[in-house]
TORKOL-496727 format. One record per residue (C-alpha): x, y, z; residue in three letters. Coordinates in steps of 0.05 Angstrom, whole numbers. Example, Ala and Ser with C-alpha at 12.3 -4.5 7.8 and 13.67 -1.06 7.14 Angstrom:
      x      y      z res
    246    -90    156 Ala
    273    -21    143 Ser
//
This chain:
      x      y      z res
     95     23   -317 Unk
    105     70   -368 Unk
    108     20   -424 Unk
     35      8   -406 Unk
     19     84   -396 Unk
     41     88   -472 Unk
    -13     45   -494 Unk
    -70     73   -453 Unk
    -55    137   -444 Unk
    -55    163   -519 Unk
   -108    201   -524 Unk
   -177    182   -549 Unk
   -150    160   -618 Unk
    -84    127   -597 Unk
   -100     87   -534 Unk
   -115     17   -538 Unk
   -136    -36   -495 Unk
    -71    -86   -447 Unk
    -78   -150   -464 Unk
    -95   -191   -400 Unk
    -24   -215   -387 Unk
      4   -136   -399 Unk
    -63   -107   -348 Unk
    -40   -170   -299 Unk
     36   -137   -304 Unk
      7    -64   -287 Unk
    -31   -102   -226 Unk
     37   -132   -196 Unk
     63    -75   -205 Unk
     17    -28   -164 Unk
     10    -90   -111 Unk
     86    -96    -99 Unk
     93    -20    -88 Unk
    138    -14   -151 Unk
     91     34   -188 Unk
     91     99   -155 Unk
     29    145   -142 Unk
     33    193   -195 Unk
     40    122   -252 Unk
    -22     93   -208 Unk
    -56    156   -218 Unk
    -47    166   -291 Unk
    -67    101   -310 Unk
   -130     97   -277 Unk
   -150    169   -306 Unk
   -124    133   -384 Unk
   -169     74   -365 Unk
   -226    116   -352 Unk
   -213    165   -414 Unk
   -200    114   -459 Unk
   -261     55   -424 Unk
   -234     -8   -394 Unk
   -246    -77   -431 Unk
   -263   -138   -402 Unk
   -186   -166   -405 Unk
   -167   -105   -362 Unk
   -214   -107   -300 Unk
   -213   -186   -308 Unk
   -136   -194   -291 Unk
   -145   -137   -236 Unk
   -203   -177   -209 Unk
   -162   -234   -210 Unk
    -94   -217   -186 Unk
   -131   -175   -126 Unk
   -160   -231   -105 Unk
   -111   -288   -105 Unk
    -73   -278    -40 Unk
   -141   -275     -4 Unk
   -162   -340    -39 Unk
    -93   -380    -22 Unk
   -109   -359     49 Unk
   -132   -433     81 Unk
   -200   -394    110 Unk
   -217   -381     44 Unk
   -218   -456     31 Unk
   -252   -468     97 Unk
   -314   -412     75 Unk
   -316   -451      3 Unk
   -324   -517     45 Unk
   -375   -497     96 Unk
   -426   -474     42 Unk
   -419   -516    -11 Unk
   -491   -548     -2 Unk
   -516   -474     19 Unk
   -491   -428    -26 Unk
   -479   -358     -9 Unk
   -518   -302    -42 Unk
   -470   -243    -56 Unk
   -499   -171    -54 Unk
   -451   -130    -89 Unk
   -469    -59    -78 Unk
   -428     13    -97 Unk
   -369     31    -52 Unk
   -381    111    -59 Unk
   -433    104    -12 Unk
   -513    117    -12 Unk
   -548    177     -2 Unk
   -621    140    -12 Unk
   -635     94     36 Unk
   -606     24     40 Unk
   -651    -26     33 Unk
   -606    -85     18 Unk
   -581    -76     95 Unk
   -648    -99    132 Unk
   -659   -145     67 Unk
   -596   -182     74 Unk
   -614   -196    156 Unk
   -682   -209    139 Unk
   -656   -267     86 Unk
   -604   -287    144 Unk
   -662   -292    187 Unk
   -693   -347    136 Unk
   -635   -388    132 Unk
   -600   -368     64 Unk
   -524   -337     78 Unk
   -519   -273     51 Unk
   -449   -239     45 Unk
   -444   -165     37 Unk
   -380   -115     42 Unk
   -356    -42     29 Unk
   -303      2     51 Unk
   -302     73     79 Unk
   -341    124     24 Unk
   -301    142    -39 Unk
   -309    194    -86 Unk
   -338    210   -134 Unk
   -409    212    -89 Unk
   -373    206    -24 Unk
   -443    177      0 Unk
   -463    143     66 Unk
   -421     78     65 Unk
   -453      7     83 Unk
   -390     -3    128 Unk
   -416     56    168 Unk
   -483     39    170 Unk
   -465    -35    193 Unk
   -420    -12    256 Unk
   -473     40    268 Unk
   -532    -24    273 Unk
   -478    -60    313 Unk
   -466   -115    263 Unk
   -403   -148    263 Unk
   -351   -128    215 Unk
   -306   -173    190 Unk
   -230   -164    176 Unk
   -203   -227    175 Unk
   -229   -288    131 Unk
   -234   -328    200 Unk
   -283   -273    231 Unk
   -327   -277    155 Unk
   -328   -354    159 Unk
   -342   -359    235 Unk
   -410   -301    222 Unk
   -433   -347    161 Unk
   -431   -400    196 Unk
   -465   -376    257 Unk
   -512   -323    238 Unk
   -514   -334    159 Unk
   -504   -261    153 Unk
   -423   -234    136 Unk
   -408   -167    123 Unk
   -337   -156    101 Unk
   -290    -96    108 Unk
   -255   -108     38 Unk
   -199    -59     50 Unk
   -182    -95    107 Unk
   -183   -175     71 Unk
   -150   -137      3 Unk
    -97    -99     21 Unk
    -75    -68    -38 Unk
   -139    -25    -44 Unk
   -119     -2     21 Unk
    -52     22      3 Unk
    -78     59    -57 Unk
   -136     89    -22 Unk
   -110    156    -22 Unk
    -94    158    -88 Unk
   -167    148   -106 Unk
   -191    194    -60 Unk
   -146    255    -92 Unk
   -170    228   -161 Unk
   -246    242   -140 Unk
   -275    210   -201 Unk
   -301    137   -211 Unk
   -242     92   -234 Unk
   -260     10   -260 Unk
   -231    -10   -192 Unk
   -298     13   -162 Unk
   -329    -47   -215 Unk
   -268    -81   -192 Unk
   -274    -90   -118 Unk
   -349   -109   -122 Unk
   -336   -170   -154 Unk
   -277   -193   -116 Unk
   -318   -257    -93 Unk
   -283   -271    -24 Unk
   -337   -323     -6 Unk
   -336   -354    -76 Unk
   -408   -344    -74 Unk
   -453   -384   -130 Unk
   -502   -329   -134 Unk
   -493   -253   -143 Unk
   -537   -191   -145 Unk
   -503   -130   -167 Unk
   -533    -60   -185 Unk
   -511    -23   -247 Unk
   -526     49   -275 Unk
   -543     42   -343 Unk
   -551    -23   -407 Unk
   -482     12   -425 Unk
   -442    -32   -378 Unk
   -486    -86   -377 Unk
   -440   -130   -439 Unk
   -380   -113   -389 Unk
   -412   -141   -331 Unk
   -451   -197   -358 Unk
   -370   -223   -387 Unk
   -338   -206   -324 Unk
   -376   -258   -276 Unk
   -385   -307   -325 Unk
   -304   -305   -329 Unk
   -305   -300   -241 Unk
   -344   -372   -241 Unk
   -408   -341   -215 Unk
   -467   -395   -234 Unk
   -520   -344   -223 Unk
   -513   -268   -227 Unk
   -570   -213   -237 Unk
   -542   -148   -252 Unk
   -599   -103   -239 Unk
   -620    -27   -253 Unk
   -619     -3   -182 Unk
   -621     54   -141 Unk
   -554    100   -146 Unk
   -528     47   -191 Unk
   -535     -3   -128 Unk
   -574    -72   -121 Unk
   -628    -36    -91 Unk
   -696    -36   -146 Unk
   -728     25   -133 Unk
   -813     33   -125 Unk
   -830     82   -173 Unk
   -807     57   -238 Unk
   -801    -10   -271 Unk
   -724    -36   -273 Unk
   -694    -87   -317 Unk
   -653   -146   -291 Unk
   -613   -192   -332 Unk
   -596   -260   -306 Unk
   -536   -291   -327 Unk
   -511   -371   -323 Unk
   -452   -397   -356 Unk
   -497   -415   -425 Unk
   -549   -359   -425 Unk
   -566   -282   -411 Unk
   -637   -277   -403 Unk
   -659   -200   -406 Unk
   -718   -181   -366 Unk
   -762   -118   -327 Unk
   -792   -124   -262 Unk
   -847    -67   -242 Unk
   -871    -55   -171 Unk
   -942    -39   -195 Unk
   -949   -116   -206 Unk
   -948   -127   -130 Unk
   -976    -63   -111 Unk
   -921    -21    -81 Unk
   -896     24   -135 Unk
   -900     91   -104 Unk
   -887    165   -127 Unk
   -811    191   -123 Unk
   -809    237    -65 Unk
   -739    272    -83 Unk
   -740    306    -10 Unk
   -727    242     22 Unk
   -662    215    -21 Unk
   -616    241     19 Unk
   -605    208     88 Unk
   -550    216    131 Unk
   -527    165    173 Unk
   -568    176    229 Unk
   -623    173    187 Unk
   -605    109    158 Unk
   -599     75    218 Unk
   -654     95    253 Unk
   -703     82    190 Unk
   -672     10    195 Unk
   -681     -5    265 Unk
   -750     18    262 Unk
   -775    -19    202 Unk
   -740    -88    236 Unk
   -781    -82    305 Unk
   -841    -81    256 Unk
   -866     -4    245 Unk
   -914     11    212 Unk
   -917     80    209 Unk
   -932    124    152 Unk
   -869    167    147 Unk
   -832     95    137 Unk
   -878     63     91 Unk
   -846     79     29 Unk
   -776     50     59 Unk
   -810    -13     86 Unk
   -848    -17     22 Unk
   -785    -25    -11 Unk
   -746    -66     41 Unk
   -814   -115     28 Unk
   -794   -114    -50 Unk
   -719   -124    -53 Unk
   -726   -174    -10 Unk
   -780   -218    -36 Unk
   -744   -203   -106 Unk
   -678   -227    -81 Unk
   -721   -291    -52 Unk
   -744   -305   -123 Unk
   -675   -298   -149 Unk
   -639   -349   -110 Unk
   -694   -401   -107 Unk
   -731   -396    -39 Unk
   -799   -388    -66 Unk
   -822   -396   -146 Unk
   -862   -333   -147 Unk
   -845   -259   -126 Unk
   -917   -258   -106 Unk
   -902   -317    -47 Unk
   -841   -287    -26 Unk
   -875   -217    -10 Unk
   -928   -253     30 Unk
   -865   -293     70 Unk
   -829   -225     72 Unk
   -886   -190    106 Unk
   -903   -252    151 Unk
   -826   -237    168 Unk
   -835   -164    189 Unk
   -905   -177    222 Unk
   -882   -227    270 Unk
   -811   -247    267 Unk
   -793   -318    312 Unk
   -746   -350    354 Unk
   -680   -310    370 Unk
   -703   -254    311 Unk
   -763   -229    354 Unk
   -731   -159    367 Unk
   -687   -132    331 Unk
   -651   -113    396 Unk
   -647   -203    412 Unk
   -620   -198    335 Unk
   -572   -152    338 Unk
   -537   -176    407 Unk
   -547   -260    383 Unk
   -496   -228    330 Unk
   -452   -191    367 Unk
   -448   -247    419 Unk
   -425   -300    366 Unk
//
């Protein structure tokens, strides 16, 4: 490790950037154990001083994820959904402290008939937020751990939610060291884009345009056909109501660079600071109530934008042509859900039960 620290870690004029084959050496290093905690520890603070490039998060995404992908399920998820592709919702592992819309989205598009994978850990610094594992065990959603348990709740429900930690177990094993770090490393761009379903499709949320050439490289090298990297809510896939975001949508030949605005479709709404911080409780019960169709005026703002991502994420992956139709579906959806989505409570145990 510490011919690699001497590159990175030489201040802001003397670092430079591993090559991919030298950041895929620092990456079998820390996954066999042969790096110790202090050399994990300084590099990621030198990456983060110094700015990863696309070579260095590339080979980490890569060599994180190539056990999982030699693992036989993996082959069996690739297989199932070949002529269904998964949509991947890739939101932040630190947690939320606004509420999470992409949770009732993703089992509202499950409800439709298009798979939708999403996955987390346990919070991590920096924000230390409300994690989407939490909030997911709290619902009582099935978690997965194993690759069998993902493909079987694909398969069954259209709906997976992955405990990464527990499919990737190197992020597991340096956990600790993140957590006495406390500051946002490029693993946390890292495992978002791990791709354990090998999803065509991907929405992921970014902060600022800043990272935006970073991202837009990184899944065009991870085989994505479709990504949108979004403008989202605490840097997650979640588009807010009371601004216009931009969105860029990225194939393997073109980046197309674009703004969606609320007020089109009538639900942009004032920012009401008081109400960005939810707790878990908080989270789960706003989500449980908008589900078993509430209406109620201290959740319209969250159902408004539950309505929004949704129908958005609708547009994106090809279920209807127009945002416009898909909000009119959505809200057909939440008026007067069918078969064994009636209740959320019929939901919630048909998954559990499978």
């Amino acid at each position: 490790m510490e011919q690699w620290l001497k590159i990175v870690a030489r201040g802001k004029k003397g670092s430079k950037d591993l090559t991919y084959a030298q950041a895929e050496s620092v990456a079998e290093r820390i996954i066999s154990g042969e790096a110790t905690d202090a050399q994990i520890g300084a590099f990621l603070v030198a990456q983060r001083l110094k700015t990863e490039s696309v070579d260095e998060v590339l080979a980490f995404c890569k060599r994180l994820r190539a056990p999982i992908m030699n693992n036989a399920n993996a082959q069996t998820l690739a297989t199932n959904f070949h002529s269904k592709p998964i949509i991947d919702l890739a939101g932040p592992y630190t947690g939320r402290h606004t509420f999470a819309a992409t949770l009732p989205s993703a089992i509202l598009m499950a409800q439709s008939g298009v798979p939708v994978y999403t996955h987390s850990s346990p919070s991590l610094p920096p924000k230390w937020g409300v994690s989407l594992a939490d909030m997911a065990q709290g619902l009582g959603l099935p978690t997965s751990e194993t690759l069998q348990d993902l493909n079987q709740q694909l398969k069954e429900t259209n709906m997976g939610f992955a405990l990464t930690e527990h499919l990737c177990a190197p992020l597991a094993q340096i956990r600790h060291i993140r957590e006495e770090i406390g500051v946002r490393t490029f693993l946390n761009t890292v495992e978002k884009l791990l791709n354990i379903t090998q999803a065509h499709t991907l929405i992921v949320g970014v902060f600022h345009r800043t990272v935006i050439d970073l991202h837009v490289a990184l899944v065009r090298a991870l085989g994505y056909r479709e990504a949108y990297i979004v403008q989202g809510v605490e840097g997650s896939e979640d588009l807010p109501l009371h601004r216009k975001s931009f969105y860029y949508k990225v194939t393997p030949e073109e980046v197309h660079a674009l703004e969606i605005d609320p007020e089109d479709y009538g639900l942009k709404r004032k920012r009401d600071r008081s109400r960005e911080t939810l707790n878990l409780e908080q989270q789960i019960e706003i989500i449980q109530r908008i589900l078993k169709g509430d209406t109620s005026a201290d959740i319209a703002d969250f159902r408004a934008q539950v309505l929004f991502n949704t129908a958005v994420r609708y547009y994106f992956c090809g279920r209807f042509p127009t945002v416009s139709e898909a909000l009119q579906f959505t809200e057909q959806q939440l008026k007067e859900p069918k078969g064994v989505y009636h209740e959320w409570d019929v939901f919630k145990s048909t998954l559990v039960s499978r």
